[in-house]
C-alpha positions in Angstrom: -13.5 -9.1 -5.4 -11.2 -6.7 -4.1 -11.4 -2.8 -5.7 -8.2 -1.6 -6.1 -8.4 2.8 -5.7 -6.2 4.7 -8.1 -6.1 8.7 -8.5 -6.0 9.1 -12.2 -9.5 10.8 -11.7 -10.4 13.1 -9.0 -13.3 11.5 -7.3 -15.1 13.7 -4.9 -15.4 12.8 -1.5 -12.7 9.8 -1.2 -11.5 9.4 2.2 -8.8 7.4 3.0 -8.2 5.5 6.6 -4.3 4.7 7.1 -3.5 1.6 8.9 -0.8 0.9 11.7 1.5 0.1 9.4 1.6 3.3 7.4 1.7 5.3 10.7 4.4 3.4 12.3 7.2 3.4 9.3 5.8 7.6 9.3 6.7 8.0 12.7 10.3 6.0 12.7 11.3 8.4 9.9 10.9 5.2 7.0 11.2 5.9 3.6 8.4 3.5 2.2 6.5 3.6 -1.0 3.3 3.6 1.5 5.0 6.2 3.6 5.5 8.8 0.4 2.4 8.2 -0.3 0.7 9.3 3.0 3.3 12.2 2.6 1.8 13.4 -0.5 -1.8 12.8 0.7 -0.9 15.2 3.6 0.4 17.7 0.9 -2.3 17.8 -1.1 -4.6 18.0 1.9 -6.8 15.2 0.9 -9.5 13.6 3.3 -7.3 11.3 5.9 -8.9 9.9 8.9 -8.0 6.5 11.5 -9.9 3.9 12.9 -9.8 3.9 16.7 -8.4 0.7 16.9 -5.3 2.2 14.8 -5.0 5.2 17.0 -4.0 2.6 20.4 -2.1 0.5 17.6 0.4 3.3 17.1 0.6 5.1 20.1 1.1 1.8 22.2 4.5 2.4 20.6 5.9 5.1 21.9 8.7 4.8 24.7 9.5 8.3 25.4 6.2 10.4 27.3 6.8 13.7 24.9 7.3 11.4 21.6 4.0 9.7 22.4 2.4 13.4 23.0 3.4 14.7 19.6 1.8 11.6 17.7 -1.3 11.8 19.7 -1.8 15.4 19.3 -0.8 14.7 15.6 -3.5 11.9 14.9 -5.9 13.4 16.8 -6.4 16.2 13.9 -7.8 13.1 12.3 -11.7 12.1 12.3 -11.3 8.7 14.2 -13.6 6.0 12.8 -14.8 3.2 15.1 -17.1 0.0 14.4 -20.8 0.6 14.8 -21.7 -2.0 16.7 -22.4 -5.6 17.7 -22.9 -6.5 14.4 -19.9 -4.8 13.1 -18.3 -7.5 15.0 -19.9 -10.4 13.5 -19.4 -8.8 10.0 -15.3 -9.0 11.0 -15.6 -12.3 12.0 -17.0 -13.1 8.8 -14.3 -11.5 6.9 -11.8 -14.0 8.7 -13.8 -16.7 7.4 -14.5 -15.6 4.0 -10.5 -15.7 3.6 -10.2 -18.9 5.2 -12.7 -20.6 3.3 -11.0 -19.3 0.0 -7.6 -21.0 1.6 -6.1 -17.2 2.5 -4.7 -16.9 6.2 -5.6 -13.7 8.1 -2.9 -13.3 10.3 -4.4 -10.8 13.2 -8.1 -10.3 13.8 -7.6 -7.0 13.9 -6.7 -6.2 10.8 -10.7 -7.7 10.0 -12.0 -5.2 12.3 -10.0 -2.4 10.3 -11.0 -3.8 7.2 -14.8 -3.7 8.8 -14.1 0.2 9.6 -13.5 0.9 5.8 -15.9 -1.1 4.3 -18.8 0.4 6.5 -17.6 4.0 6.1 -16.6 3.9 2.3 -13.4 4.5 3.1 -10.2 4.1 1.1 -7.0 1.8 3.0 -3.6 3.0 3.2 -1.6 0.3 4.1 1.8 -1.5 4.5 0.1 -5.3 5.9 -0.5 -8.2 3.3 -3.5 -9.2 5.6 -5.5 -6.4 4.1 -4.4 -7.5 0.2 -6.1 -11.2 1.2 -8.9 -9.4 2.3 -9.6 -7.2 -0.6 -9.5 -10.6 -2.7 -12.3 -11.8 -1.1 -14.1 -8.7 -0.1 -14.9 -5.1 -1.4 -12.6 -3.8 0.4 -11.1 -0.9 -1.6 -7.2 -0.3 -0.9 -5.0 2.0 -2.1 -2.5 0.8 -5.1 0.9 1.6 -4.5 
């Protein structure tokens, strides 16, 4: 099952990779729940990082050349996590069917690979996409409770 990540303790070394959907409600100036809480992750300085795939994601969204340049010079400050491999693939792929066998529709195949990107680097997800909730039912895939 799914681990659901609060901060009541402080647990050293928690890392936590913030999906499209955080970053694009950041940068359109949304006042989200998930947005307030990427605010106060920033504040306190706490270990953020992206997955590659999340880095094209956002910045394929930019219209104007000097807002594009700000965001990319802004996520860039970010470690950038990508998947290791060949078999990363597969283990994605098997991610999408894990939820479909257990009747759960995974709307965007890349929101397995993102969820692949956590779960092989420990990483904690940010997100604002009920894709990754179905997921976490069915993998380990630790999110972040808003």
């Amino acid at each position: 099952m799914g681990r659901q990540s609060g901060r009541d303790e402080k647990e050293p070394n928690l890392k936590f990779l913030v999906d499209t959907s955080v970053w694009i409600d950041f940068f359109n100036g949304n006042q989200t729940k998930s947005v307030t809480v990427l605010k106060n992750l920033l504040n306190n300085e706490e270990d953020i990082c992206i997955a590659d795939i999340v880095l094209t994601e956002t910045l394929q969204g930019f219209r104007s050349d000097t807002d594009y340049a700000k965001a990319k010079k802004h996520l860039l400050v970010f470690p950038v996590y990508s998947l290791k491999g060949r078999d990363s693939y597969i283990a994605a792929s098997q991610i999408y069917r894990l939820c479909r066998k257990s009747g759960l529709t995974i709307r965007k195949t890349v929101d397995c690979l993102i969820a692949r990107i956590a779960l092989e680097n420990d990483l904690i997800l940010l997100h604002n996409d009920k894709d990754f909730d179905m997921i976490a039912k069915v993998t380990s895939l630790k999110i972040l409770q808003i």
